[in-house]
C-alpha positions as CSV (number, residue, x, y, z in Angstrom):
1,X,13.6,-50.9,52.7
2,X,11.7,-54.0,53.8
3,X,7.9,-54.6,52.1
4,X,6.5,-55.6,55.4
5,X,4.5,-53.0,57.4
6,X,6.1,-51.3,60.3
7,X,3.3,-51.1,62.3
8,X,-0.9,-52.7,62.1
9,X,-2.7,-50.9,59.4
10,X,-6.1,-49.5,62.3
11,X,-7.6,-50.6,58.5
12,X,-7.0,-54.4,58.4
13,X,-7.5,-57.2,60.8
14,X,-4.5,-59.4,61.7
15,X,-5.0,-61.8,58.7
16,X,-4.8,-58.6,56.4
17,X,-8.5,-58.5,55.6
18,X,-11.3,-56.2,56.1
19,X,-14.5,-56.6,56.9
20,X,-17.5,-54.6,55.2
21,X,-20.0,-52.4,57.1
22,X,-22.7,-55.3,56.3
23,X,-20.6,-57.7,57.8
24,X,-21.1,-55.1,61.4
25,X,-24.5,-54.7,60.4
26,X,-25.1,-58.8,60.2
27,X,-23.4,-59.3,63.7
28,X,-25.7,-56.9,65.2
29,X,-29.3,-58.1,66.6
30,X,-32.4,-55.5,66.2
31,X,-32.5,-53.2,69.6
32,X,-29.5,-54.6,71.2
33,X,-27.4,-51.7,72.5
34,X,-23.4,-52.0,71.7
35,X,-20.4,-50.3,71.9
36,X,-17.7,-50.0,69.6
37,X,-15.4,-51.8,71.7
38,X,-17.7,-55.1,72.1
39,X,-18.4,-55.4,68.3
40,X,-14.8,-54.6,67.7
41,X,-14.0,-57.8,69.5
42,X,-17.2,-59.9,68.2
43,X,-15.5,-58.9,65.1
44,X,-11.8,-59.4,66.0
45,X,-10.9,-55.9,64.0
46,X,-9.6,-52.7,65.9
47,X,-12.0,-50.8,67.6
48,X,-10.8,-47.5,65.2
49,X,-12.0,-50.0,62.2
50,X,-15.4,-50.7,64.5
51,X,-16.1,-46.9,64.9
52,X,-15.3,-46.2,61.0
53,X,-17.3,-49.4,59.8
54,X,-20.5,-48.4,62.8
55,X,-20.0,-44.2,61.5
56,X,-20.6,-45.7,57.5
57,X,-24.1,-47.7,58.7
58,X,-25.6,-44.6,61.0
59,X,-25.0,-42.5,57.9
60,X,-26.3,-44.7,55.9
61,X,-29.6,-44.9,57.9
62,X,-29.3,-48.5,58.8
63,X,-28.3,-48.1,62.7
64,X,-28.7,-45.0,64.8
65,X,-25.7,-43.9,67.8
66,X,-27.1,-43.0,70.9
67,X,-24.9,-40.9,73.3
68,X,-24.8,-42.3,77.0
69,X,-22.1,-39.4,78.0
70,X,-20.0,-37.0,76.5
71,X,-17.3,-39.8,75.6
72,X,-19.4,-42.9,75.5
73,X,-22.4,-43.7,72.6
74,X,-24.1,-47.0,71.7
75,X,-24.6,-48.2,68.5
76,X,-28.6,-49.9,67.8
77,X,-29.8,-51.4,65.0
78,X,-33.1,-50.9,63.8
79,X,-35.7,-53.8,62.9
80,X,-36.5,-54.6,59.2
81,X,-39.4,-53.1,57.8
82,X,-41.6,-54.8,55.7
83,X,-44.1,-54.5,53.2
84,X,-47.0,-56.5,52.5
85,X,-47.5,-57.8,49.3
86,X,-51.2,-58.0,48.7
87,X,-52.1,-54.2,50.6
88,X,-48.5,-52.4,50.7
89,X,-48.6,-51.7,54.3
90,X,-45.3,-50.8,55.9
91,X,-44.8,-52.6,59.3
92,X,-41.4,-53.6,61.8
93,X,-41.2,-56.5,63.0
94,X,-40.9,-56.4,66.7
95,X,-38.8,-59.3,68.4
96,X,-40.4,-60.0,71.7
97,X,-40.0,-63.7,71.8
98,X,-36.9,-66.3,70.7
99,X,-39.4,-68.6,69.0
100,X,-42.0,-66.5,67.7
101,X,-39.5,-64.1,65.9
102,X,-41.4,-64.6,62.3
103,X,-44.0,-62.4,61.8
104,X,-46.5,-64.8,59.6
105,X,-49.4,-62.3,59.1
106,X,-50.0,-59.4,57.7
107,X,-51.3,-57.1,60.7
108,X,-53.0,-54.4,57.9
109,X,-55.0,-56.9,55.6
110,X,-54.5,-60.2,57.4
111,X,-52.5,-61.7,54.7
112,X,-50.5,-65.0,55.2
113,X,-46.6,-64.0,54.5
114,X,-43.8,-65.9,53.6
């Protein structure tokens, strides 16, 4: 009996290493829709590992699945939310421009954030 696998572990990506759920989480920009498939190959792992890895984040709360068919879902992640420091009010930050992706102020109390 040899030591060497018969056939790819769906677990492992070529070079024998696995990437964590954060690591799909990090590749994935705030309200961009994506499949299994394209992350899968962002990521260079098999899409079964994407489905397992994207299944482990939506029940953790950090992305939601949307179904576009009976057979087909998207995968989204939501924005950060924040808290202000000086009032403690909750906000998202909402990307709607490349360069002015940094929310600087508070939008409750006005306070400057870093």
């Amino acid at each position: 009996m040899t030591s060497e696998r018969e056939s790819p572990n769906d677990d492992e990506t070529p070079d024998g290493t696995a990437p964590s759920a954060t690591d799909v989480c990090d590749e994935m920009e705030p309200f961009e829709p994506y499949t299994s498939g394209e992350l899968a190959a962002i990521l260079d792992i098999p899409k079964r590992l994407a489905r397992t890895l994207l299944k482990r984040l939506t029940d953790d709360g950090r992305i939601r699945r949307k179904e576009l068919e009976s057979d087909r879902a998207v995968w989204i992640r939501e924005p950060p939310t924040h808290a202000c420091p000086d009032c403690g009010r909750e906000f998202e930050i909402r990307y709607s421009h490349p360069i002015f992706q940094a929310v600087q102020f508070c939008p409750g109390c006005g306070t400057r954030l870093e």
